[in-house]
N, C-alpha and C positions, 0 to 999 in steps of 0.2 A: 671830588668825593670827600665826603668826612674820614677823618683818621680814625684807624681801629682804634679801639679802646685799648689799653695795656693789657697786658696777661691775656688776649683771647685769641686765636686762631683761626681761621675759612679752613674749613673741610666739607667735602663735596657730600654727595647724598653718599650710602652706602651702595656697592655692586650688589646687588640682592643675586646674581650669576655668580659669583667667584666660588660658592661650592662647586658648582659644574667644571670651573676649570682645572681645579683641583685633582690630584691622582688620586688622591681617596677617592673621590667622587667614579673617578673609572675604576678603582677597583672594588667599589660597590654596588657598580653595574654589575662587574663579572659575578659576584657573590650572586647579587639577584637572580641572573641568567642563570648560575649554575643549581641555586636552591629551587628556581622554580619548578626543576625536573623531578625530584623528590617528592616533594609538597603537592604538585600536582595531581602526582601518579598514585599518591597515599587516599588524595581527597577524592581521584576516579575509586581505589577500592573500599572507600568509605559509602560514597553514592551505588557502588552495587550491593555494599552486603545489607545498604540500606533495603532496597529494593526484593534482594532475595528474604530478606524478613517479611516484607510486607505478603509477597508470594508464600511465603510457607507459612504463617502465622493465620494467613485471612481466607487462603483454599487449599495447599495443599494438607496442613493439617487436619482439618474437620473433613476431607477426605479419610485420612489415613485414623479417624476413629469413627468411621465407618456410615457417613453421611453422604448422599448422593451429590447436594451441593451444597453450599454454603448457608445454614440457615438463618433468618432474618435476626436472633437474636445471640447472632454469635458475637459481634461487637461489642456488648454487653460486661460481661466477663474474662473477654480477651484482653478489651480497655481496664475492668478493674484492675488486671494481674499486673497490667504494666505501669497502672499509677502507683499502685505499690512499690513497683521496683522504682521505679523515677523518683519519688517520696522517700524512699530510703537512701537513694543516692545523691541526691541533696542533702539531707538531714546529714549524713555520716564522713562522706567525702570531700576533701578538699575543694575550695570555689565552688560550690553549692551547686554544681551541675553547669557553671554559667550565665551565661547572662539572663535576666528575667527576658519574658520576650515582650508580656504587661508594658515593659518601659517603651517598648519601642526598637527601633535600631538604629544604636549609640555608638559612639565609635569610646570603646573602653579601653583602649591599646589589648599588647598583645599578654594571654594570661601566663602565670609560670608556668614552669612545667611539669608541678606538682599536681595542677589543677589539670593537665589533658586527660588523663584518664577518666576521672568525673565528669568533665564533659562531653566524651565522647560516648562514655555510657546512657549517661542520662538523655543526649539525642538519639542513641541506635535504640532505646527504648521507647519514647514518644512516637520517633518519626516510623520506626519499623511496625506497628501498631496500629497504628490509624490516628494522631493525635492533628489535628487540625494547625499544622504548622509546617512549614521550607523550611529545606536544610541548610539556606545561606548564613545565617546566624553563627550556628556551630562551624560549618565551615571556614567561613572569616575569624572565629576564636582560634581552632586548630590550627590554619592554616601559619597564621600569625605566633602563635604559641612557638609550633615548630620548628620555624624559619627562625626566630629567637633560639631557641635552644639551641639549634643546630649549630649560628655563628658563632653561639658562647663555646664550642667545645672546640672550633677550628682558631678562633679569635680571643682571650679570653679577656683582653684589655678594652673588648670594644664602649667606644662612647655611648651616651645614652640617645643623643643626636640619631647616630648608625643605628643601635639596637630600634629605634623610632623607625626608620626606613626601611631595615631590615623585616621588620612584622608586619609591616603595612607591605609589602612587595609578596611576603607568604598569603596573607590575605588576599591581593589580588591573585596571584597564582593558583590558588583554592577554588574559586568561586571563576575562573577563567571562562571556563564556557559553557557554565550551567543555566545562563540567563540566556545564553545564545550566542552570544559576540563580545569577546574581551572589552570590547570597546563598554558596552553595556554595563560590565562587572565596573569599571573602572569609574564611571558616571556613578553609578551607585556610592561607591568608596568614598568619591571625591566629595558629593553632597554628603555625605553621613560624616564624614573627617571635617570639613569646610573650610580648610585652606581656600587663600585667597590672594592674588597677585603675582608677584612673577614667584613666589617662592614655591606658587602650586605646579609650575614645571619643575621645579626643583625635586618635589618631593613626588610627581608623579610618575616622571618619565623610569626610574625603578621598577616601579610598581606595572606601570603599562608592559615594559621588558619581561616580567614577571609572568605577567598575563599571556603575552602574547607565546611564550617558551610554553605556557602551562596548557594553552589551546592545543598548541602541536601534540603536548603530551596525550591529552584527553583523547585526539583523533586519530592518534597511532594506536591506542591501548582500545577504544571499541573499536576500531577495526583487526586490528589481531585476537582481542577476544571474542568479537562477534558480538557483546553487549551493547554494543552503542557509546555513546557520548553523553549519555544524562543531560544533554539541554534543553533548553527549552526550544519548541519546534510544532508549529502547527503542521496540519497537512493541508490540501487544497482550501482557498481560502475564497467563499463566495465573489464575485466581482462588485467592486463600492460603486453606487454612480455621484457623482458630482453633487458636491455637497448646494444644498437648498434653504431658502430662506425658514422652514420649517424645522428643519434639522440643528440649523442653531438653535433653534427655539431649542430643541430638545436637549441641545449642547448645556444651556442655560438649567433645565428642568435636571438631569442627570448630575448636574455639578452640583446642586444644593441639595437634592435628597443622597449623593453620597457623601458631604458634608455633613449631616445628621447622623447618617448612620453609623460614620466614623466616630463621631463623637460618640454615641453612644456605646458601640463597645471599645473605647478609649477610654470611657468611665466605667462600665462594666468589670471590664479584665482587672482593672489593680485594685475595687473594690471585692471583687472574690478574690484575690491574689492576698491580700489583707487578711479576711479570713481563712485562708486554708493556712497561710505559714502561722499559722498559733498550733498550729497540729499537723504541721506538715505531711506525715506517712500517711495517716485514715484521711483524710480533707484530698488530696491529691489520688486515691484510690476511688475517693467517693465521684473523685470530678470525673475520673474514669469514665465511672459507672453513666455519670449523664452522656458523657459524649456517645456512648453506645447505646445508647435509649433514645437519645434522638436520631441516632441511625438508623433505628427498629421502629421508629415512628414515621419517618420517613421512607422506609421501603415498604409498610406495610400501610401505609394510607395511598402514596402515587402507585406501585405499584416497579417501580424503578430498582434497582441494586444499592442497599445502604451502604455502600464503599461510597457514594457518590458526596456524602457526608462525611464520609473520614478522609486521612491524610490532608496533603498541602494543596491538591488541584489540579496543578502544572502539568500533567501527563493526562489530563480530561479536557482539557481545552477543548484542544482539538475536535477530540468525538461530538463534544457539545456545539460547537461550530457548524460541524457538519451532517451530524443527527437531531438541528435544533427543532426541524417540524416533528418529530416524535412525542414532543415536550409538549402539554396544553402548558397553559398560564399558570393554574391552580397547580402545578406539579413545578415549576418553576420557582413560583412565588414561595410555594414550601421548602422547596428545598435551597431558596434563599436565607429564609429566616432559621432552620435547623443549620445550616451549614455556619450561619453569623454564632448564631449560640454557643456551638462546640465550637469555635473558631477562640472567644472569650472564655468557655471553659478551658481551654488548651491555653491559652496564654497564661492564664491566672497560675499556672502550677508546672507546666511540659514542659521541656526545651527545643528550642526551634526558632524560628524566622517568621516574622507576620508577612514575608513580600507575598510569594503567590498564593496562600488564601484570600488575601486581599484583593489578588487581579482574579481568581475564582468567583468573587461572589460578585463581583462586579461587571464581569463577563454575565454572567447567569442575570442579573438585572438589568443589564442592557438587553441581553436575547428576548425576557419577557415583556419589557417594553417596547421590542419590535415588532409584536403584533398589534402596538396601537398605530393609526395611518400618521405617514411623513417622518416615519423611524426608517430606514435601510437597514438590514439585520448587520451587517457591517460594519458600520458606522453604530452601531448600535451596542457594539459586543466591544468594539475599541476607545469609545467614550465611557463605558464602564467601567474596564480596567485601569485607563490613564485616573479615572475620578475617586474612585475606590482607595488607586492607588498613592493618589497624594494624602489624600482625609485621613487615611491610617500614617504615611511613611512622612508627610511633608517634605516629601522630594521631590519637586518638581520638574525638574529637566529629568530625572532618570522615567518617572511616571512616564510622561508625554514619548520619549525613546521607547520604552517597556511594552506600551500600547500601539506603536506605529512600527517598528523593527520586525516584532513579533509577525505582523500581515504581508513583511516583505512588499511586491510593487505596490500592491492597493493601502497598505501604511500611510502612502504619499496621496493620496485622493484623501482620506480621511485625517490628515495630518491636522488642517485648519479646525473640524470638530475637535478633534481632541487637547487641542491647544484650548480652544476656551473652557471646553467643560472641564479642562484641569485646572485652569486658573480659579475659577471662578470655585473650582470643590477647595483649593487655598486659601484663597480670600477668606471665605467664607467658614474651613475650618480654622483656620488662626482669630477669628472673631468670635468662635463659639468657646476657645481654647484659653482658659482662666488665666489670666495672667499671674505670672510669679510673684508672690508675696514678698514686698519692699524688704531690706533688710532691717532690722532693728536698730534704729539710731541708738549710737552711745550716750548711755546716760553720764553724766560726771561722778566722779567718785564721791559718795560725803566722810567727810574725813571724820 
């Protein structure tokens, strides 16, 4: 062998494991473990007081002034009141209400803790309302916020490394088992963060500890309260039969028109988002106003409940599953294209989460495409979600998980559609997806 050069050294690769073996590293387990009980337990009574707004805002109020039920045009001006508020607290409050939701779901770390009260407002007002948006957005800001705060007042020295692992372990612990299964949350996290290599056990197994403390929390607190667990949960789920040479076809057919779609209110949302923040408070009141108008357009042409148009989805699954012969096509197809619109009005100005409007309208496109022949209503509602769901979120292992978990045993019969109709809604939105503008080479100085 050739002799080393003078002055250089052999050193091995780096242990990319030696934080784990570390005592920090275990006693930032225990931190995790013990903030996910907290954090958990705060983000359960965030998801009910969410819920009991929606309840008192959208029936029991227009009961109690003096309406037999809720009438068709009450979306309207329930949405203006609350664009206003949303519009104001943004405009006035620290960190602007949060994260745009236009952008997408970014992994932004976790905010100060100046900024949670602004965020937490400006989502208990969108989402208690009817704003066409998931609460996993906010949830993963606060939860993450929190768990930062919190070590800063037991720890004050902590590194920025810690305070990084720390927010990301709130975040999972937040959103624990709203999607259904920590595991779920955690896929989601992990594509929207995108670590990669061994240093993604490093920085996940925290976070999973998190989660998994956080589920327990969740299903000890609806069960003592009787509220439930706010996840996500079908009820009986037609049986799939075995997928068909036809059926990929439709796998194919499904992935590229939720690629279009995506795109377009991907362009949509941040060209009204554009416009409304030059006038943030009236622009944001006004988007209100649409998203309750296409409410009122949509219960008063099908003939259906305009709630079907508001909020995020997630808790209509189900019924739409299992009530989907109710539905002609023409009541379907409307209330795909009103639910896409205010989905885009609500991004451009609300705060919130694009995940489950996205598996909403995707479900709802799959169901109406299963009345054409060599569709299975099953495979039909799980290929829209998974496809829907990449086009907007470009997540693709969570989409494909999101859409087959959700159906439980028959998930696994319809796994192979949704694997291609996901890919293929990827593919195909990353090629419609404008590429980033080169940076500006440096010019030289002239002297």
């Amino acid at each position: 062998m050739p002799a080393e050069p003078a002055g250089t050294s052999v050193t091995g690769p780096a242990d990319p494991y030696a934080p784990v073996r570390s005592r920090r590293y275990v006693g930032l387990l225990v931190m995790a473990a013990a903030l996910g009980v907290p954090v958990s337990a705060i983000a359960f009574g965030f998801l009910a007081l969410v819920s009991e707004l929606q309840s008192l805002t959208y029936t029991e109020l227009p009961k109690a002034l003096g309406f037999e039920g809720t009438p068709s045009w009450w979306p309207v001006p329930l949405l203006g009141v609350a664009g206003l508020l949303v519009g104001v607290t943004v405009r006035h409050l620290p960190g602007g209400g949060g994260h745009r939701p236009a952008e997408g779901l970014v992994s932004t770390g976790a905010p100060a803790a100046a900024e949670l009260p602004g965020i937490a407002l400006a989502a208990l007002a969108s989402l208690g309302v009817g704003a066409v948006l998931g609460p996993e957005a906010p949830l993963i800001a606060l939860g993450g916020g929190l768990a930062v705060w919190a070590a800063g007042r037991v720890k004050r020295d902590l590194a920025p490394e810690a305070r990084t692992l720390v927010g990301a372990s709130g975040s999972f612990a937040a959103v624990s088992a709203l999607l259904g299964s920590p595991l779920l949350g955690a896929f989601l996290l992990m594509e929207v963060a995108g670590p990669a290599g061994p240093m993604l056990g490093v920085v996940l197994v925290p976070g999973l500890l998190s989660a998994g403390v956080g589920a327990l929390i969740f299903t000890g607190l609806g069960s003592w309260t009787g509220l439930g667990t706010y996840s996500l949960t079908l009820g009986e789920v037609p049986p799939a039969a075995d997928p068909g040479i036809a059926e990929f076809g439709w796998a194919l057919v499904l992935g590229v028109a939720a690629a279009f779609a995506g795109a377009g209110i991907r362009r949509l949302a941040p060209a009204l988002q554009e416009r409304v923040e030059r006038r943030t408070v009236v622009a944001t009141a006004a988007m209100g106003l649409v998203i309750g108008a296409l409410a009122l357009v949509y219960a008063e042409t099908s003939g259906k409940d305009g709630s079907e148009v508001l909020y995020s989805g997630e808790h209509e699954l189900g019924h739409l599953l299992s009530t989907s012969a109710e539905y002609s096509v023409g009541a379907l197809v409307l209330l795909v294209v009103c639910k896409s619109l205010a989905y885009c009005a609500s991004l451009s100005c609300f705060r919130g989460g694009p995940v489950f409007p996205a598996m909403f309208v995707g479900a709802v496109a799959g169901v109406a495409l299963s009345h054409l022949p060599g569709l299975h209503l099953t495979a039909g509602f799980a290929m829209g979600i998974g496809a829907m769901c990449v086009a907007m979120l470009r997540l693709p292992m969570t989409s494909v998980l999101l859409a087959t978990l959700l159906l439980g045993g028959e998930g696994l019969t319809v796994m192979p559609l949704v694997i291609v109709a996901v890919v293929v809604a990827y593919v195909v939105t990353l090629r419609l997806t404008p590429a980033p503008a080169p940076a500006e080479q440096a010019r030289p100085e002239v002297a």
